[in-house]
C-alpha positions as CSV (number, residue, x, y, z in Angstrom):
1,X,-46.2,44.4,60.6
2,X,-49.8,44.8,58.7
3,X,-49.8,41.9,56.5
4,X,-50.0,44.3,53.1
5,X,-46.8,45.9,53.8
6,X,-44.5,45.0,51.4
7,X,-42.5,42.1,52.9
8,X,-39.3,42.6,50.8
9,X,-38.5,46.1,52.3
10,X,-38.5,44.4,55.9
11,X,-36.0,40.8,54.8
12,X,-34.0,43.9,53.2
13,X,-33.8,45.9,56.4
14,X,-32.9,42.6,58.1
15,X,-29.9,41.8,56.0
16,X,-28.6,45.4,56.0
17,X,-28.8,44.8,59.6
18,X,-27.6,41.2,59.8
19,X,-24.4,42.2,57.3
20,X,-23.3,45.8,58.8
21,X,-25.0,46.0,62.7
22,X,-24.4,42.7,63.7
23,X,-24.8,44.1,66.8
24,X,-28.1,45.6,66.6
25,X,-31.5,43.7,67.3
26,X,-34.1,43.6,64.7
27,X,-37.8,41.9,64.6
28,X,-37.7,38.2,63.8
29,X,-40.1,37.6,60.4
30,X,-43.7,36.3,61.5
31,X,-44.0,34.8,58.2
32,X,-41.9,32.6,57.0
33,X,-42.0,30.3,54.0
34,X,-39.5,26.9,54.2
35,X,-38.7,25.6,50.9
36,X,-36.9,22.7,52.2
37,X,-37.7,20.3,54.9
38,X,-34.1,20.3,56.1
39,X,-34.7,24.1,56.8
40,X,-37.8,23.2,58.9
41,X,-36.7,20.5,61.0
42,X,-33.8,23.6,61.8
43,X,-36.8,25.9,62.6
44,X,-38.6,23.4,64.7
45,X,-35.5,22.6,66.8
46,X,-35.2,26.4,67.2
47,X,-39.1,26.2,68.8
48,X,-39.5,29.0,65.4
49,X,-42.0,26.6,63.8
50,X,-45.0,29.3,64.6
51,X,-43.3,31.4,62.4
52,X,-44.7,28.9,59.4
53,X,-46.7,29.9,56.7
54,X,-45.9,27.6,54.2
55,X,-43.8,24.4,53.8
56,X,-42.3,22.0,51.2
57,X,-44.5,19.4,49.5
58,X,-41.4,17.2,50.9
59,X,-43.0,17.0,54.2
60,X,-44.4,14.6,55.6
61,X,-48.5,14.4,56.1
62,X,-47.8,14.2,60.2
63,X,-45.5,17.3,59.9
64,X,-47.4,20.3,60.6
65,X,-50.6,19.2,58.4
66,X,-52.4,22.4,58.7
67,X,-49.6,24.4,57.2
68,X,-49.8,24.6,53.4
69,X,-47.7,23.0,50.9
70,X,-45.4,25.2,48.7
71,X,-43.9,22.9,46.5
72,X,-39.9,22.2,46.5
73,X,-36.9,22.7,44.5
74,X,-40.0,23.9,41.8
75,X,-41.9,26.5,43.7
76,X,-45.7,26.8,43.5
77,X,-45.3,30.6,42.6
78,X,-49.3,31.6,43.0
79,X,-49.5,30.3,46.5
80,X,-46.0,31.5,47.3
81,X,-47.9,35.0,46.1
82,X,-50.9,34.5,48.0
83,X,-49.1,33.9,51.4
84,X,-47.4,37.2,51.2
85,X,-44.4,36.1,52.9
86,X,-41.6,38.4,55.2
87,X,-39.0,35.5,54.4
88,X,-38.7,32.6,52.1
89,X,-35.8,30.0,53.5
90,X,-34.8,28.8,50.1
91,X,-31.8,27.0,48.7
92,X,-28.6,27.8,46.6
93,X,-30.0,25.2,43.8
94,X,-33.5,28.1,44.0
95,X,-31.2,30.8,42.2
96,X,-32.3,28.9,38.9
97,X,-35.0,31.0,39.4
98,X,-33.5,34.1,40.9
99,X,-35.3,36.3,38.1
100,X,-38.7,34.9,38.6
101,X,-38.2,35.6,42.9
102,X,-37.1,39.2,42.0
103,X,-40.4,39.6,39.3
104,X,-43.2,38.5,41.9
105,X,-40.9,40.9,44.6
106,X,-40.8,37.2,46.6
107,X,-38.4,37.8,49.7
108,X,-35.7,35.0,49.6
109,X,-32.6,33.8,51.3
110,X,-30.7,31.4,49.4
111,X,-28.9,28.7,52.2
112,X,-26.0,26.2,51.2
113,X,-28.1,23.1,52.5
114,X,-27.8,20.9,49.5
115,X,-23.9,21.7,49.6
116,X,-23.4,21.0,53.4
117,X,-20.8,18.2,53.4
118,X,-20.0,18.0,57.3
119,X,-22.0,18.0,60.5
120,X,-19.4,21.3,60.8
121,X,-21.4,23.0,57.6
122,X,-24.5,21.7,59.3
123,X,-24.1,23.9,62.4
124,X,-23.1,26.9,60.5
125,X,-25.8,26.9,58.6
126,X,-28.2,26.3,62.0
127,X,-26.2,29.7,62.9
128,X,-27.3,31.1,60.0
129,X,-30.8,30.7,59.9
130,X,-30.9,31.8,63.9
131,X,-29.1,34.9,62.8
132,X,-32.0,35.7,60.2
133,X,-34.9,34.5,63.0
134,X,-33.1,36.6,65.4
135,X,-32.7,33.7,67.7
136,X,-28.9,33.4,67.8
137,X,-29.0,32.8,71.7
138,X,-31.4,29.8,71.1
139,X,-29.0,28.7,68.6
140,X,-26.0,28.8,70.7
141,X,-27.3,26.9,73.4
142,X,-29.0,24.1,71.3
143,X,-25.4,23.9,69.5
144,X,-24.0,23.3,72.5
145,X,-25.8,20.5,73.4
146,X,-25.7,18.9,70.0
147,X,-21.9,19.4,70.0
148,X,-21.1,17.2,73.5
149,X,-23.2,14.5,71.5
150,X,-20.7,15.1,68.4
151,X,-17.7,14.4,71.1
152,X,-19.2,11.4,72.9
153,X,-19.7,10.0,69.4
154,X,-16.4,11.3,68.6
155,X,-14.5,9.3,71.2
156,X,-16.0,6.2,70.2
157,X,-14.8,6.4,66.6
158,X,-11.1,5.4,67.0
159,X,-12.1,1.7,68.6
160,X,-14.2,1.2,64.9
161,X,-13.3,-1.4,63.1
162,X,-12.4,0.3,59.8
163,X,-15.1,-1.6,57.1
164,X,-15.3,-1.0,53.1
165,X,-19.0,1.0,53.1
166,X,-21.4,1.4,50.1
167,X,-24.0,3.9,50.6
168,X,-27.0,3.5,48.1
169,X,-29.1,6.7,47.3
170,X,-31.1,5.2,44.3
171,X,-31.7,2.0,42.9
172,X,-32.5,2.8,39.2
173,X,-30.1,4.2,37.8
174,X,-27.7,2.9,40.1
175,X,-26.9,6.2,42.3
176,X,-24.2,6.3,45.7
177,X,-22.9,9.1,48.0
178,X,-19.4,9.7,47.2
179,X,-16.8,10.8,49.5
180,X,-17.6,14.6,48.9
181,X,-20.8,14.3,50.1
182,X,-22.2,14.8,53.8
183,X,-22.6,10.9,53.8
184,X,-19.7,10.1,52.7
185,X,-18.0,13.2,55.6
186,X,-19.7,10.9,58.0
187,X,-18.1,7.2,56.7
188,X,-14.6,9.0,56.9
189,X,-15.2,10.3,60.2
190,X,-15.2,7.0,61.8
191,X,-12.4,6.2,59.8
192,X,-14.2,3.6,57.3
193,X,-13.7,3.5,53.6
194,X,-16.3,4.5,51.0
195,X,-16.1,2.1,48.0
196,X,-16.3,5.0,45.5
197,X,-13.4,7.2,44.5
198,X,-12.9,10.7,45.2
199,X,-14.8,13.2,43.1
200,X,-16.8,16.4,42.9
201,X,-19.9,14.2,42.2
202,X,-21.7,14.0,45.3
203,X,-24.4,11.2,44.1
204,X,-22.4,10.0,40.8
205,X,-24.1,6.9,38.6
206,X,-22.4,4.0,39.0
207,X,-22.9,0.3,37.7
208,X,-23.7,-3.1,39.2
209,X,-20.6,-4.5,38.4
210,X,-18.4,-2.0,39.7
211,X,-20.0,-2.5,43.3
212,X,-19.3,-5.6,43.9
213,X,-15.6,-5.9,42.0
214,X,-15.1,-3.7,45.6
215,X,-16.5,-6.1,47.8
216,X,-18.1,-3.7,50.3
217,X,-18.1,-4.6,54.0
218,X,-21.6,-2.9,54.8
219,X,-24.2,-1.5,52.3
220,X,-26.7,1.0,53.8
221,X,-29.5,2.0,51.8
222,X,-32.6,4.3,52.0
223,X,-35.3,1.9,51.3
224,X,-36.3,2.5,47.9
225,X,-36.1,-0.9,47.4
226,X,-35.5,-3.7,50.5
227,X,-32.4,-5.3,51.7
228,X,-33.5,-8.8,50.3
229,X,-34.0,-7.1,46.6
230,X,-30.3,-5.5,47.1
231,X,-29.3,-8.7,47.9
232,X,-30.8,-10.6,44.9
233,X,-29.2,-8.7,42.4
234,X,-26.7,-10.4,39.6
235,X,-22.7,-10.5,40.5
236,X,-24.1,-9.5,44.2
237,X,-23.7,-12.8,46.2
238,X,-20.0,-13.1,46.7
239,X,-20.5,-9.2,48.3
240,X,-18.9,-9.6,51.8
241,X,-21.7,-7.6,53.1
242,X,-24.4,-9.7,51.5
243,X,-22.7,-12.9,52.2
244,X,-22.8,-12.2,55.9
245,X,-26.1,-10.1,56.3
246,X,-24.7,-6.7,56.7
247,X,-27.0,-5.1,53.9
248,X,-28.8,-2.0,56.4
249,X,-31.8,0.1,55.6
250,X,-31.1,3.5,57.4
251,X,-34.2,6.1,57.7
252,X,-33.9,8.6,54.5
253,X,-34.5,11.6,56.5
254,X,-32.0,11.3,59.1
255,X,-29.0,11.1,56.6
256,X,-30.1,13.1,53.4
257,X,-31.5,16.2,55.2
258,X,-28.7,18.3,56.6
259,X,-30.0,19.3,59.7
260,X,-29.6,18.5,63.3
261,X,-30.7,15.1,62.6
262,X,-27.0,14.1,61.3
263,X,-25.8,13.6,65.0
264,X,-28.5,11.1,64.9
265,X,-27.5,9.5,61.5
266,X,-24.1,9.0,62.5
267,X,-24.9,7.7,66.0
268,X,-27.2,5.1,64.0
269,X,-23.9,4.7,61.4
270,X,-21.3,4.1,64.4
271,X,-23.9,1.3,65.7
272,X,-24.3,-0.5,62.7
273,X,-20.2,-0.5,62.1
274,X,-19.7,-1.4,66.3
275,X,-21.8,-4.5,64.9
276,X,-20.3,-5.7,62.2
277,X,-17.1,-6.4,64.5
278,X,-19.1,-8.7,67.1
């Protein structure tokens, strides 16, 4: 495709294609703009990442340095212009700016990765961005890999212990992943109990007190702050998990981005529970 072709007539012809000839092929887009990093790790695993033209400012500097930063959930809409884009892999939290997309005629896809809440949404939406790459045969087979992992990890979950688990998010305010959210899917898949009660909050507020009236077994947090500093905190010492040391810093990327990654996460989340019972 010449690069001043107007990229929103080809992502149009691919999702005419995509939703009513699922059977036909069509040309994967050789430019594509990720707007999340959770989205690139997804095209990287796919070996897609050559596709790349632009990336969130929520990458890391080691990860692909040479590709340009696009923002995030606020898009830098001049450079997102000036990269002239076939695809832009957004988010369903980008259709807050749905209007300004259609104005600058900027080609997006809006994916559910900020409402995945299983490692089962995960995959589906890895299906989903292979079906728009036109890679779904790459996609199958990497799935299939990743799901013998998922039932090896699977079968170790019923000889768990079952442990009281507080995951932090954010330190100030006080934030935690409830049981609707993808953290919390993988604390109830090895059959452990989150401390927080059931809502539609993903990440709701909660207070300092209220943590340690439930006397969690195991505190994982993302290292905003360290384990001694979570430890120090008023009301906080008679915590089972602080009294006995099981106060874990797990890596941020791993279990907040919903990628492939989350295999990984709750491999690391099994281990730290298999622990607590020796």
């Amino acid at each position: 495709m010449k690069k001043n072709q107007k990229p929103f007539l080809k992502i149009l012809w691919g999702l005419f294609y995509a939703l009513f000839l699922p059977g036909f092929c069509f040309a994967a887009p050789s430019r594509v703009v990720s707007l999340l990093p959770s989205h690139t790790e997804i095209l990287r695993a796919l070996k897609m990442e050559s596709m790349l033209i632009g990336v969130s400012s929520g990458e890391s500097k080691e990860v692909m340095p040479s590709v340009p930063r696009v923002g995030g959930m606020k898009p830098n809409w001049e450079l997102l212009v000036s990269l002239e884009p076939d695809i832009i892999l957004g988010d369903v939290s980008h259709r807050a700016y749905q209007k300004t997309f259609q104005r600058l005629k900027l080609p997006i896809v809006y994916l559910s990765a900020t409402r995945a809440q299983s490692i089962e949404d995960v995959f589906e939406l890895v299906k989903e961005m292979a079906h728009l790459m036109n890679c779904s045969d790459r996609a199958h087979d990497l799935l299939l890999i990743y799901k013998k992992k998922l039932n090896q990890l699977q079968a170790q979950a019923p000889s768990l212990p079952v442990c009281r688990v507080y995951f932090e998010i954010w330190p100030k305010p006080l934030q935690a992943c409830g049981p609707a959210s993808l953290q919390g899917h993988l604390i109830k898949r090895m059959r452990s109990v989150n401390i927080l009660p059931d809502s539609n909050n993903h990440m709701p507020l909660i207070s300092l007190e209220y943590v340690a009236d439930q006397a969690p077994d195991i505190i994982l947090h993302t290292g905003v702050v360290t384990s001694e500093q979570i430890a120090k905190r008023p009301g906080w010492g008679k915590i089972p998990a602080v009294q006995k040391g099981h106060v874990y810093q797990v890596d941020q990327d791993k279990f907040t981005r919903a990628s492939l990654r989350i295999i990984d996460a709750w491999a690391q989340l099994i281990a730290i529970v298999e622990a607590y019972d020796k």
